[in-house]
N, CA, C and O atoms as a MOPAC input file, in Angstrom:
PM7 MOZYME 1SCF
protein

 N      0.85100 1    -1.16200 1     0.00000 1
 C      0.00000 1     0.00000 1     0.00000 1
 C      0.89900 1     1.22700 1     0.00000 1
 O      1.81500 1     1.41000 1     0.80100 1
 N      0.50400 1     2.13500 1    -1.08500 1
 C      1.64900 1     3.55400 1    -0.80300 1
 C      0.64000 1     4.66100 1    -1.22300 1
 O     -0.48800 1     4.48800 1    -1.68500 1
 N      1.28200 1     5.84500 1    -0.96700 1
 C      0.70700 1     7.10500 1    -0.62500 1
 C      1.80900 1     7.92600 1    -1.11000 1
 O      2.95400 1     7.47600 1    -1.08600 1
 N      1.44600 1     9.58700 1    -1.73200 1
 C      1.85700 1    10.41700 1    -1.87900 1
 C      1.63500 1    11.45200 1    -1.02400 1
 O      0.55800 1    11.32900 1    -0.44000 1
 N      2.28700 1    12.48000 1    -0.71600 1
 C      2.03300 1    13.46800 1     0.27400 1
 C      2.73300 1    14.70700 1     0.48200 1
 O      3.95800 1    14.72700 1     0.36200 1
 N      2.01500 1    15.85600 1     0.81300 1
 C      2.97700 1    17.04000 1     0.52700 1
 C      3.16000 1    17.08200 1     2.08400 1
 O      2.48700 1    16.28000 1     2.73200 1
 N      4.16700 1    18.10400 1     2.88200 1
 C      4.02500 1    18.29800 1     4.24400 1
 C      3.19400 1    18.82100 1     4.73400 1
 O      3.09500 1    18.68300 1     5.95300 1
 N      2.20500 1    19.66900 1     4.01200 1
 C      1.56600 1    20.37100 1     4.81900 1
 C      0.26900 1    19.12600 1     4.75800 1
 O     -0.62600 1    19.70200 1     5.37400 1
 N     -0.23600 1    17.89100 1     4.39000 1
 C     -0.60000 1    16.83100 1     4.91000 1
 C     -0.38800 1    16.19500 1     5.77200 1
 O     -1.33300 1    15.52400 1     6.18700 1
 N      0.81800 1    16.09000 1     6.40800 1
 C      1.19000 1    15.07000 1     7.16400 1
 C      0.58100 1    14.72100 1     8.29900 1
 O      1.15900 1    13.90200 1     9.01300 1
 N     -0.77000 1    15.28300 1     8.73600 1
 C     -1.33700 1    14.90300 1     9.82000 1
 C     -2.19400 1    14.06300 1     9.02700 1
 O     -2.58600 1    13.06800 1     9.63800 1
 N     -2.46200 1    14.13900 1     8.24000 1
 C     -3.38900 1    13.29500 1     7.40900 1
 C     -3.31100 1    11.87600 1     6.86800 1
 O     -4.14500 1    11.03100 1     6.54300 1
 N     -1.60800 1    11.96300 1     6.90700 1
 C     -0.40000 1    10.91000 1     6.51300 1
 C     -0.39200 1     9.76000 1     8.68300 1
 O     -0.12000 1     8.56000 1     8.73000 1
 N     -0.61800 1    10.29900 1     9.53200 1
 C     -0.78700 1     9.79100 1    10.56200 1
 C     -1.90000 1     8.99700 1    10.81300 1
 O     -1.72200 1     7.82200 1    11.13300 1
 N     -3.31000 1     9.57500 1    10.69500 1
 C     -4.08700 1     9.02500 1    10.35400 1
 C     -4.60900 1     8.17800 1     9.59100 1
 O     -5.70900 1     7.67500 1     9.82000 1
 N     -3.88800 1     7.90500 1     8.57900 1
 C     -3.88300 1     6.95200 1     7.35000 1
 C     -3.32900 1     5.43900 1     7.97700 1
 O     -3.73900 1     4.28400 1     7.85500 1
 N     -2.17100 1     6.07600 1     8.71500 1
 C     -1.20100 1     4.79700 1     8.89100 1
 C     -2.16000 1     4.49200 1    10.12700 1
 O     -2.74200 1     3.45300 1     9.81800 1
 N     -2.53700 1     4.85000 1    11.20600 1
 C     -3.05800 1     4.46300 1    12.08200 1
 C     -4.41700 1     3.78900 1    11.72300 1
 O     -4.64200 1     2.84300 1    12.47700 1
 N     -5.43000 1     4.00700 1    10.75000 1
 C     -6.14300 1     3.19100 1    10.20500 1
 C     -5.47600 1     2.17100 1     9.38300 1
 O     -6.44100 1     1.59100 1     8.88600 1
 N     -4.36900 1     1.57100 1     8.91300 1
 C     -4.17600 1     0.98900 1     7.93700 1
 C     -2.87600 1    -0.39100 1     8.14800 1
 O     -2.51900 1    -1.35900 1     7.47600 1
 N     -2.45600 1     0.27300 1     9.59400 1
 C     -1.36100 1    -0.53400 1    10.42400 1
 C     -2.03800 1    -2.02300 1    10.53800 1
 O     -3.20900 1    -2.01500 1    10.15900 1
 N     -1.57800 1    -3.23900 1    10.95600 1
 C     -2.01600 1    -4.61000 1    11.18600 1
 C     -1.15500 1    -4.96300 1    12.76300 1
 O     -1.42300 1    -5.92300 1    13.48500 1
 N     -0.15600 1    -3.98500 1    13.02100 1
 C      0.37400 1    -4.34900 1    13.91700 1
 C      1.12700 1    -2.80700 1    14.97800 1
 O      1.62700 1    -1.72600 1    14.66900 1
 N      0.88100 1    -3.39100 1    16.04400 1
 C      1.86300 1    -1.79300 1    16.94500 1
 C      3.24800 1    -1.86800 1    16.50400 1
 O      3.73000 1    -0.75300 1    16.30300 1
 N      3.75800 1    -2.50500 1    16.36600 1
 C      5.61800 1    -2.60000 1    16.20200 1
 C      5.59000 1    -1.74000 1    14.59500 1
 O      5.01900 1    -2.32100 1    13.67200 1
 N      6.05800 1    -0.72500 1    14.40500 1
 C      6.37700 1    -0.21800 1    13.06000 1
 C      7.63700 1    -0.06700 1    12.93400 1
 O      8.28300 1     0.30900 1    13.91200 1
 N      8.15100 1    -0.27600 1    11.93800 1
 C      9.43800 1    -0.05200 1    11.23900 1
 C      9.74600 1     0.80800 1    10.19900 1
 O      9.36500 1     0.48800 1     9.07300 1
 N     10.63400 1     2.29400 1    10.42700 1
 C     10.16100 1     3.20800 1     9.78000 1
 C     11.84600 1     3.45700 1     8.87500 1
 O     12.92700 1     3.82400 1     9.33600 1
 N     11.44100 1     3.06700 1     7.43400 1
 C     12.66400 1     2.84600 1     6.91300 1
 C     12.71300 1     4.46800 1     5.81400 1
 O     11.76000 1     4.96800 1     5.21700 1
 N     14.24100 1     4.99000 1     5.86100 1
 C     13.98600 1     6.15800 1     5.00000 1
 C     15.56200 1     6.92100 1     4.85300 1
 O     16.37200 1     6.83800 1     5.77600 1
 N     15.83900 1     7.59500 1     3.69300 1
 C     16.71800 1     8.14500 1     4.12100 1
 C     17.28100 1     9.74300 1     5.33000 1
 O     16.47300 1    10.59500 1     5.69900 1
 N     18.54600 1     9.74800 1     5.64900 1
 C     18.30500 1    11.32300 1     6.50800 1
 C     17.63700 1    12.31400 1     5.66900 1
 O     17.75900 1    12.45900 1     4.45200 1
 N     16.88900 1    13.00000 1     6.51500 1
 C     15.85200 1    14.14700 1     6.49900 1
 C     14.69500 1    13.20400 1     5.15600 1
 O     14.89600 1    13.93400 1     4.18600 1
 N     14.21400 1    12.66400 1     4.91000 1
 C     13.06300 1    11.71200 1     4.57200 1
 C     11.61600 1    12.28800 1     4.83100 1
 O     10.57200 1    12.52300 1     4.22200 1
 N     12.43100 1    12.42200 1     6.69400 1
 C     10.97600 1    12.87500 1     7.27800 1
 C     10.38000 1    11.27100 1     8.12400 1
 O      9.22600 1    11.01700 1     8.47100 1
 N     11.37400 1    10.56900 1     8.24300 1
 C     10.63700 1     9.65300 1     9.31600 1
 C     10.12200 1     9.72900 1    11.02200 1
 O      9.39300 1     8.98700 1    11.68000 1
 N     11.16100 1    11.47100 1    11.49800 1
 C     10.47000 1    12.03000 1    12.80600 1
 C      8.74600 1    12.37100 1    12.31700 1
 O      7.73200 1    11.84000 1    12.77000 1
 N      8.86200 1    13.45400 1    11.23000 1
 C      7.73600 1    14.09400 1    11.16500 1
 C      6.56100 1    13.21300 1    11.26400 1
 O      5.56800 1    13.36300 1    11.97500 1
 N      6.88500 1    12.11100 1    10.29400 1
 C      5.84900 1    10.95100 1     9.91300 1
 C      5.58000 1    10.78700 1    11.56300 1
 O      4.98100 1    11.70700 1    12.12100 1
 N      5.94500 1     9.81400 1    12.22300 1
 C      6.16000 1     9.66700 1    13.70500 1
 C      4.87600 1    10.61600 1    14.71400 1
 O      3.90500 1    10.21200 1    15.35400 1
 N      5.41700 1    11.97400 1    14.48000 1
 C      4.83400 1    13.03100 1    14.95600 1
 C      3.58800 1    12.91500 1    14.94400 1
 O      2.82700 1    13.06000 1    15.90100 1
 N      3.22400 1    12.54200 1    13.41700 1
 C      1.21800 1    12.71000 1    13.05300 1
 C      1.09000 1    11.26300 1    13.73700 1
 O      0.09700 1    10.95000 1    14.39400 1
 N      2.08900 1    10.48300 1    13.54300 1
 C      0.83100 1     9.16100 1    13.95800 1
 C      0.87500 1     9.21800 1    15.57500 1
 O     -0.00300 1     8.74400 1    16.29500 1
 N      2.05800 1     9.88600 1    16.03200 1
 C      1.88800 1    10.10300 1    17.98100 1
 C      0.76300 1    10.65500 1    18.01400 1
 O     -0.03300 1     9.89700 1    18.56900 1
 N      0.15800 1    11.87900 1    17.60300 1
 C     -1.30800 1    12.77300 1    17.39500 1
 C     -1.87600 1    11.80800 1    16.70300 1
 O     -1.79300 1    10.96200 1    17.59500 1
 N     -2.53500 1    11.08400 1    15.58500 1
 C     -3.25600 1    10.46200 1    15.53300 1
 C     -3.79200 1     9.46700 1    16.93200 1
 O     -4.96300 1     9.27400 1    17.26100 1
 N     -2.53000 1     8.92100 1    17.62000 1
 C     -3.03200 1     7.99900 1    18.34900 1
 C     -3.73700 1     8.76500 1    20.05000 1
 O     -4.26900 1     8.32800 1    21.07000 1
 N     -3.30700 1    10.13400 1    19.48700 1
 C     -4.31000 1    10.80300 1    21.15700 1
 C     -3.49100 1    11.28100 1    22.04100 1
 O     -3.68300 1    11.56600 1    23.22300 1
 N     -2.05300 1    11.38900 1    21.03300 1
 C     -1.14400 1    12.39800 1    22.44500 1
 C     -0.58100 1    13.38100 1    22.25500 1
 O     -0.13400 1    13.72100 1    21.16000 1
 N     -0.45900 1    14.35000 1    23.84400 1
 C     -0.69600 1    15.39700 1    23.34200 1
 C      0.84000 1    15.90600 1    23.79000 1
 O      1.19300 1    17.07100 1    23.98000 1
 N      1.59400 1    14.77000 1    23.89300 1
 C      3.47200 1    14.69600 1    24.05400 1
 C      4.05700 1    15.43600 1    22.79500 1
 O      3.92500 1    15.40600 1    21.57200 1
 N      4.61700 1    15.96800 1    23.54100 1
 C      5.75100 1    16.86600 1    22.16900 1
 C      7.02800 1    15.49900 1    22.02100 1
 O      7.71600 1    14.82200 1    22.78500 1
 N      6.81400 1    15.62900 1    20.63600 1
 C      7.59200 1    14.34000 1    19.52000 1
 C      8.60200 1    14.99700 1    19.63200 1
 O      8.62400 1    16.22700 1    19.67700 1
 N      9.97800 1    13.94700 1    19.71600 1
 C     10.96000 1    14.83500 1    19.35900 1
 C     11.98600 1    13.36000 1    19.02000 1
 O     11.73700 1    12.23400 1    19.45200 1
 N     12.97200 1    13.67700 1    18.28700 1
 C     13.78000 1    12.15100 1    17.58600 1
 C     14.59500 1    12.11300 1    18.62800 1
 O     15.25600 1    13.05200 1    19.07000 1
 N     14.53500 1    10.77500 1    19.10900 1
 C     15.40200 1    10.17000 1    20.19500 1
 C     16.67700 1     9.90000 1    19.73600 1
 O     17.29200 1     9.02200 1    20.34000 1
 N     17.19000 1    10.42600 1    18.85200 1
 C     18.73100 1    10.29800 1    18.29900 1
 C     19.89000 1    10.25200 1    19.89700 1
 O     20.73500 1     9.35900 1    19.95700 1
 N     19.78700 1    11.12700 1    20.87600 1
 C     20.65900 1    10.56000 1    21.75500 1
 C     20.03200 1     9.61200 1    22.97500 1
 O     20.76200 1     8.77600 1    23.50700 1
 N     19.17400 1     9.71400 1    23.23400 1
 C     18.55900 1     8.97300 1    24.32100 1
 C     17.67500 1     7.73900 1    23.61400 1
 O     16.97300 1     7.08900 1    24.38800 1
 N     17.66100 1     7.35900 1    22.15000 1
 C     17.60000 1     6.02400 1    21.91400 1
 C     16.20800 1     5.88500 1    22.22800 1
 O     15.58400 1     5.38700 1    21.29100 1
 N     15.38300 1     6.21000 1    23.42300 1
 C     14.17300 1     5.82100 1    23.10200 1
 C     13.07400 1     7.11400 1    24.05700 1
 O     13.01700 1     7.19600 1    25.28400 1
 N     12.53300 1     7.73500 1    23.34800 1
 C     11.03900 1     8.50800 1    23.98800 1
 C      9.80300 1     8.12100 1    24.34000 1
 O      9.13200 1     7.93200 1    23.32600 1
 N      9.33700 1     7.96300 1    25.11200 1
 C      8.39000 1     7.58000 1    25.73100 1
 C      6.43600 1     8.74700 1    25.62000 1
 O      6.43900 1     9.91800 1    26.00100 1
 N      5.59200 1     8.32500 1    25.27100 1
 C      4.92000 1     9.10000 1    25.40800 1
 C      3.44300 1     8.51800 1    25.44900 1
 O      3.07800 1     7.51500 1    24.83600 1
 N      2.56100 1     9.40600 1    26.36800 1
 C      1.30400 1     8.59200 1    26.95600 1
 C      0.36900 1     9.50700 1    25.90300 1
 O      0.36200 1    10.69700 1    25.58800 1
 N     -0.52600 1     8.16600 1    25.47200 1
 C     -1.65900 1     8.53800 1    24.61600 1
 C     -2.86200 1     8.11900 1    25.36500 1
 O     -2.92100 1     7.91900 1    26.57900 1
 N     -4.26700 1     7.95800 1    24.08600 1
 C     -5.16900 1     7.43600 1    24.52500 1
 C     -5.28200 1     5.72200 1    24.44000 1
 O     -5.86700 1     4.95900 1    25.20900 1
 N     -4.54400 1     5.43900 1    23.28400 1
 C     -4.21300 1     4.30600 1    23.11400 1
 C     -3.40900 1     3.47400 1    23.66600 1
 O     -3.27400 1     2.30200 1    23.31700 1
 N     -2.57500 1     4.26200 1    24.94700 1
 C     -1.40600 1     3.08100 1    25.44700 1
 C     -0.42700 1     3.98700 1    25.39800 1
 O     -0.45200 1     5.01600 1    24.72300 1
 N      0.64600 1     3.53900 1    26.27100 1
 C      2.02700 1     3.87400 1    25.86300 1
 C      2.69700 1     3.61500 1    24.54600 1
 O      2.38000 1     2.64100 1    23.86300 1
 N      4.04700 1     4.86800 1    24.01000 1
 C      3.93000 1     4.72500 1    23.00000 1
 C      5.54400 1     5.04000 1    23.01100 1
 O      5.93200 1     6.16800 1    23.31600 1
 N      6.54600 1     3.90400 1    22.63500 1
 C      8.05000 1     4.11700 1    22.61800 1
 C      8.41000 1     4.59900 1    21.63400 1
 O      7.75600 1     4.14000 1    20.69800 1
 N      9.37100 1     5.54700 1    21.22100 1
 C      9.69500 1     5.64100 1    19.94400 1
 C     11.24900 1     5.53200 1    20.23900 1
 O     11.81600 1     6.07000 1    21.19000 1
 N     11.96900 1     4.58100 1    19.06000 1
 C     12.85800 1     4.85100 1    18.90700 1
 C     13.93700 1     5.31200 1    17.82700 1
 O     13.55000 1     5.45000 1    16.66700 1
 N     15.02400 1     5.51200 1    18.09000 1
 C     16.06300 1     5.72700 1    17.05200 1
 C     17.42200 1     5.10200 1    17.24000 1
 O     18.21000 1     5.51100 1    18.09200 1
 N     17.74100 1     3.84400 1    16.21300 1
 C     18.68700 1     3.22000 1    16.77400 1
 C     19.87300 1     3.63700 1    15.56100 1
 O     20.74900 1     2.90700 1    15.09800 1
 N     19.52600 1     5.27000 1    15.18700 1
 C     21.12500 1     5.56900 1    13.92000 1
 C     22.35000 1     4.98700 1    15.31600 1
 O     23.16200 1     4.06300 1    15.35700 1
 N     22.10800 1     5.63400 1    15.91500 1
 C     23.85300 1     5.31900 1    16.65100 1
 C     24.19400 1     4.39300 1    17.22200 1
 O     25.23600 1     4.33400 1    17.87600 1
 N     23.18700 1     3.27600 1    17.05100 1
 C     23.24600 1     1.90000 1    17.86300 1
 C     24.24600 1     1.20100 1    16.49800 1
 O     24.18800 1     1.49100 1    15.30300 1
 N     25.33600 1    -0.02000 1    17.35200 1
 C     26.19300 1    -0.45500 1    16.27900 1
 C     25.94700 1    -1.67100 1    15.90600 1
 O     26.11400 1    -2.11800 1    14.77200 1
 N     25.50800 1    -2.29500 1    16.93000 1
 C     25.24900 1    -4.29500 1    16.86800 1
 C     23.24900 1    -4.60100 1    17.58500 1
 O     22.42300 1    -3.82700 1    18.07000 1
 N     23.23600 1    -5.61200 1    17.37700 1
 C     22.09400 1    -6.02800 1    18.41400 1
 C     22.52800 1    -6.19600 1    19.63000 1
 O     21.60100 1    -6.05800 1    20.42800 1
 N     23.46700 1    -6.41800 1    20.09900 1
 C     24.17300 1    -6.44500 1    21.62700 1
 C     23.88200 1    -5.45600 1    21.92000 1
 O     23.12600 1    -5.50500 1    22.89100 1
 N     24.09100 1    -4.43400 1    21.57200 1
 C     24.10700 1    -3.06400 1    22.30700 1
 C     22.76100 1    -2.85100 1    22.77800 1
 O     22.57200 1    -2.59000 1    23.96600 1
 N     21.52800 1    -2.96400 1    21.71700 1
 C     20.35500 1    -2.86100 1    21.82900 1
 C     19.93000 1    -3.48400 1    23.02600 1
 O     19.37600 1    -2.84900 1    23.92300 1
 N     20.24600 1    -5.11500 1    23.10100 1
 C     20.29900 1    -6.02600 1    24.06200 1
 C     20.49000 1    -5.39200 1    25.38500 1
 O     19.77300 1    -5.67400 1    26.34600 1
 N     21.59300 1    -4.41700 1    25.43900 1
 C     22.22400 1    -4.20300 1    26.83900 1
 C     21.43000 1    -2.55500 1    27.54900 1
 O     21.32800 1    -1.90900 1    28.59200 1
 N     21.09400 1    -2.54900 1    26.32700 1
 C     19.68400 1    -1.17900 1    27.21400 1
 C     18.36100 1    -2.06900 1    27.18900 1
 O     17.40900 1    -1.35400 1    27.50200 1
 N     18.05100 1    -3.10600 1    26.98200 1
 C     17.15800 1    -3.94600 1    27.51700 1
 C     15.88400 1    -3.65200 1    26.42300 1
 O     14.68600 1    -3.88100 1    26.58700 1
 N     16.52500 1    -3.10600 1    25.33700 1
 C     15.23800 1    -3.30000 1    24.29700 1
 C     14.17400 1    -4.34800 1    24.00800 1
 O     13.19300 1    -3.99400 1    23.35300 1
 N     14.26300 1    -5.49600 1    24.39400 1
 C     13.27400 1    -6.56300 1    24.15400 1
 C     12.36200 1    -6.33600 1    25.40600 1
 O     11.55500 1    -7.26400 1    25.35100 1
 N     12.13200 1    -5.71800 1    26.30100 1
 C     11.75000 1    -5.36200 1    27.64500 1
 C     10.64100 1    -4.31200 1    26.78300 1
 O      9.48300 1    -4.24400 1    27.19600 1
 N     11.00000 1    -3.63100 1    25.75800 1
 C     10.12300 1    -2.82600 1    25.22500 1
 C      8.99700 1    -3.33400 1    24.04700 1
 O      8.00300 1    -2.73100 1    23.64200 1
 N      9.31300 1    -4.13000 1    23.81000 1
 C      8.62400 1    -5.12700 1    22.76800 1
 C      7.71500 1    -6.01400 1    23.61200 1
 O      6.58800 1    -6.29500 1    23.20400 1
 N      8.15700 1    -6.44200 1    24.72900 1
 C      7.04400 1    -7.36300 1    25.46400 1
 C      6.15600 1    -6.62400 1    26.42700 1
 O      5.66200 1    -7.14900 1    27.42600 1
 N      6.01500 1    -5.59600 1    26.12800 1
 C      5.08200 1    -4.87900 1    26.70400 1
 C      3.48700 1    -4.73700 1    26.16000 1
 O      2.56700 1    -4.42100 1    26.91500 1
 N      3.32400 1    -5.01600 1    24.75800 1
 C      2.07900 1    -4.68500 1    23.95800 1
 C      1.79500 1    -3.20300 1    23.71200 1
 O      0.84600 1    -2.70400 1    23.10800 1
 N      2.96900 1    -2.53400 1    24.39700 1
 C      2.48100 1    -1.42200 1    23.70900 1
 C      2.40200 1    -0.88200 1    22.23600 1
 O      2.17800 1    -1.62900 1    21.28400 1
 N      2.64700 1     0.77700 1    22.09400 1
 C      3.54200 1     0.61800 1    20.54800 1
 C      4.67800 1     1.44900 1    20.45800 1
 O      5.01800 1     2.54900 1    20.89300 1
 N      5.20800 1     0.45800 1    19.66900 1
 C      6.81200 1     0.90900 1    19.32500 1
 C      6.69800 1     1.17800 1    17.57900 1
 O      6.20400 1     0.52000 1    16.66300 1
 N      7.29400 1     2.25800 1    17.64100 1
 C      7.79700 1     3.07800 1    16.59000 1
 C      9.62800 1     3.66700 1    16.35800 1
 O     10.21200 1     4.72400 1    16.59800 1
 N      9.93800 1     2.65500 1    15.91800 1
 C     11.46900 1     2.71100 1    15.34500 1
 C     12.46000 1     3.03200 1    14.41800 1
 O     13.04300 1     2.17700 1    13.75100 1
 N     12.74400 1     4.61800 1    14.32700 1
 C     13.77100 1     4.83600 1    12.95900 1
 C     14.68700 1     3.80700 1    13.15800 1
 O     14.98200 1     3.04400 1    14.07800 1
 N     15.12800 1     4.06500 1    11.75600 1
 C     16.54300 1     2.72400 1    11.70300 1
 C     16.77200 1     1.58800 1    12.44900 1
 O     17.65000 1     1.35200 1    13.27900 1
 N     15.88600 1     0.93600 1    12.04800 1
 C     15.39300 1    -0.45500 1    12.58300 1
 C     16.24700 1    -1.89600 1    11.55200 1
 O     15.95400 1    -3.09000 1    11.50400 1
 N     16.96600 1    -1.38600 1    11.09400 1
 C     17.90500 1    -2.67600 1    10.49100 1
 C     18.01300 1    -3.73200 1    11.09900 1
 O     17.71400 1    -4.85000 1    10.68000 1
 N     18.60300 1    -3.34700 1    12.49400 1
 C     19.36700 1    -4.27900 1    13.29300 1
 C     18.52400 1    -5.14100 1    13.89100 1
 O     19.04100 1    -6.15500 1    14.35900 1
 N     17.13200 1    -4.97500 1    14.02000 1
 C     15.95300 1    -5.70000 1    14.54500 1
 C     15.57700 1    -6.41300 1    13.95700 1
 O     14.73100 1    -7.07700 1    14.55600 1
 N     15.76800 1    -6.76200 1    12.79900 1
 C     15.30800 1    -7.57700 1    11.96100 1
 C     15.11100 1    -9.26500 1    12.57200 1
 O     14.07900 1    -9.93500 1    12.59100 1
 N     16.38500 1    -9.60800 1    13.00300 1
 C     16.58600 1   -10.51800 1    13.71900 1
 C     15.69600 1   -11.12700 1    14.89300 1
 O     15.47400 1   -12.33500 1    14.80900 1
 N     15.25600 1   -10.56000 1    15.78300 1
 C     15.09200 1   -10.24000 1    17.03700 1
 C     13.35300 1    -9.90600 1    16.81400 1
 O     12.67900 1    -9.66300 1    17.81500 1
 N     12.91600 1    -9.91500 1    15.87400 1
 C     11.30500 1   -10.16600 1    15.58500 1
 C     10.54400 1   -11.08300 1    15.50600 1
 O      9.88000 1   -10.84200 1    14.49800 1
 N     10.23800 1   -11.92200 1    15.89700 1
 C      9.39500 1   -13.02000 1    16.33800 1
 C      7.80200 1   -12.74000 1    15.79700 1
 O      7.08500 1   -13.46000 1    15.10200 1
 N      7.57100 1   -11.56000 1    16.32800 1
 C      6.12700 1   -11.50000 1    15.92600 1
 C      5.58800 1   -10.30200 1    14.67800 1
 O      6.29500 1    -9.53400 1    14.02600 1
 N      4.34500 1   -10.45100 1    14.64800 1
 C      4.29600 1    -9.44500 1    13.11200 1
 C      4.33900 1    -8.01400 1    13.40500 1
 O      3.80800 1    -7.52400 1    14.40100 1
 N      5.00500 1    -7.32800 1    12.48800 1
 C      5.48800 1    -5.45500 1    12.32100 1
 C      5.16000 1    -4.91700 1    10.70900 1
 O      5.37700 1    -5.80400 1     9.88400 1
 N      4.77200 1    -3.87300 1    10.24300 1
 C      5.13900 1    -3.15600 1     9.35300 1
 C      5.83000 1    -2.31700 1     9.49900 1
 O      5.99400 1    -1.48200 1    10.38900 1
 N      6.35000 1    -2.56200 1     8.43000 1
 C      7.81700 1    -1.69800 1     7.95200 1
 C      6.81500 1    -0.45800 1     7.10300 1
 O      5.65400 1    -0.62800 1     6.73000 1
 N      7.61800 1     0.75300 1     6.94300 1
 C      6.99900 1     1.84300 1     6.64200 1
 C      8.51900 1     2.79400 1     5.79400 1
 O      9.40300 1     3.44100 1     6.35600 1
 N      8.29800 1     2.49900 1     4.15700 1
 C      8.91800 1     3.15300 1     3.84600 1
 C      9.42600 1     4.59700 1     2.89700 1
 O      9.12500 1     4.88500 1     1.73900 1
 N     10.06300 1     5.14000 1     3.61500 1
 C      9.75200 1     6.97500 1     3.50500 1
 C     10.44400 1     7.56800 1     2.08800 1
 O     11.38600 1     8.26400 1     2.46800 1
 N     10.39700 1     7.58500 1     0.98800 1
 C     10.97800 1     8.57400 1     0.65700 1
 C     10.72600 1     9.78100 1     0.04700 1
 O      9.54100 1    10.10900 1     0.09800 1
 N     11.77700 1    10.86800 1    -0.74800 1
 C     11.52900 1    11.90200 1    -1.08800 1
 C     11.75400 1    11.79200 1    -2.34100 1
 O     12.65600 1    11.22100 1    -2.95300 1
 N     10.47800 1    12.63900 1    -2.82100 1
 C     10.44300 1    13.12000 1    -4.37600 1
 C     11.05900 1    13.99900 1    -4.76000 1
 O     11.69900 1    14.78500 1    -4.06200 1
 N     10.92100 1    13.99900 1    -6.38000 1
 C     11.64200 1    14.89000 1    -6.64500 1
 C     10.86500 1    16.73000 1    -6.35700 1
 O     11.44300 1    17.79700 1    -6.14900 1
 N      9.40100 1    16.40900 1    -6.47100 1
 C      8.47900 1    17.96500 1    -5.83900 1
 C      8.62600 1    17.94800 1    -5.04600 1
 O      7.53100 1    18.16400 1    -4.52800 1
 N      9.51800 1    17.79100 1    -4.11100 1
 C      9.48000 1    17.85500 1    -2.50000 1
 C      8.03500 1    17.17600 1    -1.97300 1
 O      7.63600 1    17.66700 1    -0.91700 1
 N      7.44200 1    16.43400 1    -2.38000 1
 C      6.61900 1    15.57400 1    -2.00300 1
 C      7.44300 1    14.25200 1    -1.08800 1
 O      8.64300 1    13.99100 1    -0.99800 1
 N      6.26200 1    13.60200 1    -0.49800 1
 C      7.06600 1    12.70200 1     0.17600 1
 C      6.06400 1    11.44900 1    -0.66600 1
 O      4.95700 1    11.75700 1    -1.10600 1
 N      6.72200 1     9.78100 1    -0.83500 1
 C      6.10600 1     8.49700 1    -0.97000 1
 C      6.18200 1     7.78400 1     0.63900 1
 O      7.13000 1     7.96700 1     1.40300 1
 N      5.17900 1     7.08800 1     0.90000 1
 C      4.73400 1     6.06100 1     2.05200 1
 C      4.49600 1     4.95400 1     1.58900 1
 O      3.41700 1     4.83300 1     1.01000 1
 N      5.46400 1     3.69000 1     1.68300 1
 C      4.67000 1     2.47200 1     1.50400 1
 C      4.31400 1     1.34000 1     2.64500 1
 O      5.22700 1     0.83700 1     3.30000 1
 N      3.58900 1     1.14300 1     2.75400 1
 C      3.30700 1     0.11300 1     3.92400 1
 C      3.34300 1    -1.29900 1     3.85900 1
 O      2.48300 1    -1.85300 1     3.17400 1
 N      4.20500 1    -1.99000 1     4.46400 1
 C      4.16500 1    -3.50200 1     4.30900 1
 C      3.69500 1    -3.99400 1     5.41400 1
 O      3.56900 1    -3.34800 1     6.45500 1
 N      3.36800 1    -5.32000 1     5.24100 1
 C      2.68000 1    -6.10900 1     6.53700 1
 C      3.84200 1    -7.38500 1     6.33900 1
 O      4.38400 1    -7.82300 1     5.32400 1
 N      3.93000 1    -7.67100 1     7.42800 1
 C      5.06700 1    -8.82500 1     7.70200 1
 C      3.95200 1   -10.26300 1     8.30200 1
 O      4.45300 1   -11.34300 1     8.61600 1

């Protein structure tokens, strides 16, 4: 499933994915500046919170309360192995049922057991953005 989108949509682009998801675990694949925070942003507001989004680039994972549940987001650019992930106790965040939302999710691949869509971002050449959604 994919989508076109200008920015000044992107709340609209949240809502889409939040009707259209099969699973809480998302995997948000894209290149830098893509726009995989922003994306993030509408679907944190789609899901009912009223937490200021912000990319967990040094603290690895943000936390934020909706109507729907707790809601992790992470960013693993500066993470190097799955060990590392391992040793801040990331699977502790997965067995929770909440939802997790993950830039640069490579390294997880492994370490998935159960079903996620992957969500992938890129940029056009109109400064438009593409969304495609997979189901695993």
């Amino acid at each position: 499933m994919k989508i076109s989108f200008n920015l000044s949509e992107v709340d609209d682009v949240g809502k889409w994915l939040k009707a259209h998801v099969n699973s809480k675990i998302l995997l948000f694949h894209g290149a830098m500046g893509a726009g995989k925070t922003t994306v993030i942003k509408s679907l944190v507001k789609a899901l009912g919170s009223k937490d200021e989004v912000s990319s967990p680039t040094f603290s690895i994972v943000n936390e934020y309360e909706s109507k729907h549940g707790t809601i992790y987001h992470f960013d693993l650019y500066r993470i190097k192995d799955l060990e590392e992930a391992y040793n801040f106790g990331i699977e502790d965040y997965f067995n929770t049922g909440n939802w997790i939302l993950v830039e640069w999710p490579q390294l997880l691949k492994d370490m998935l057991t159960e079903n996620y869509n992957e969500i992938m971002i890129k940029n056009n050449v109109n400064n438009s953005r593409s969304i495609e959604l997979n189901y695993t």
